[in-house]
N, C-alpha and C positions, 0 to 999 in steps of 0.2 A: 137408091137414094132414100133417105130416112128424114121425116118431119119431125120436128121439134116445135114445141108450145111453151110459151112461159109466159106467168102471171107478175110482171114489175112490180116494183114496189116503190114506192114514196119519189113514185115521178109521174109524166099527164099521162102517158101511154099504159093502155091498158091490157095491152097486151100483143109479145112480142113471139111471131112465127119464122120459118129456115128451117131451110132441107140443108143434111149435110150428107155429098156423095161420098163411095168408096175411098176414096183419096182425102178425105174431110176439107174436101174444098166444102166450101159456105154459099149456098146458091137460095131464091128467091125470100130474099127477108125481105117480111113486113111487119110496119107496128099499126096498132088501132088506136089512137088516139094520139094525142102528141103535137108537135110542132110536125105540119105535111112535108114543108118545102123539107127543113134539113134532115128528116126522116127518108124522104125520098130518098134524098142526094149520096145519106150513107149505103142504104141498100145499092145502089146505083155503083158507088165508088169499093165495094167491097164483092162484090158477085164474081164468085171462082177464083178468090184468095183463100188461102190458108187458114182454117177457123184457128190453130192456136196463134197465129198472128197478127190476124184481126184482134184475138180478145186482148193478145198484151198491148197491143196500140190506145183501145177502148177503156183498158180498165183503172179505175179512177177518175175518170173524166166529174168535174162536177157542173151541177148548173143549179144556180139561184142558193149556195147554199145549203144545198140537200144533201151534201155526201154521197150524192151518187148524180146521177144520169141515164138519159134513155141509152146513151152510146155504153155506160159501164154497166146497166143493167142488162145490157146486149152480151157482153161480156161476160159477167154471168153465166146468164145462159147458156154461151158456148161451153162456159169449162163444166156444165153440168152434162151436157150435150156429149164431151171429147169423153168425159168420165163413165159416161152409158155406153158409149162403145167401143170402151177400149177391152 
């Protein structure tokens, strides 16, 4: 299993972690700042799903505005993630 780190941008979370195993199932995300509850809930409702599935679900989500999201800068990530080991 392999950790991933990424630095969000232009949203409250400061920083968003996930292991992705063999198979690129999506396993222990966390974000460090943010809204807790629905940060939780995603990590909770995504744990050994499909990272390219998860990100196309994620991706574009907005909040307040911002052209992005802690969920699409989740997103993101992943397809930076799938790209590193593919």
């Amino acid at each position: 299993m392999k950790n991933f780190v990424y630095q969000p941008q232009r949203v409250c979370s400061k920083q968003i972690s996930f292991d992705l195993d063999e198979e690129n199932k999506i396993h222990n995300v966390k974000f460090l700042g943010g809204c807790p509850g629905n940060l939780l809930a995603i990590g909770k409702l995504i744990e050994g799903k499909d990272a390219k599935e998860i990100a196309d679900i994620l991706r574009g989500n907005d909040c307040g505005g911002r052209g992005t999201s802690c969920g699409d800068q989740l997103a993101i990530a992943i397809d930076g993630a799938l790209k590193e080991t593919a």
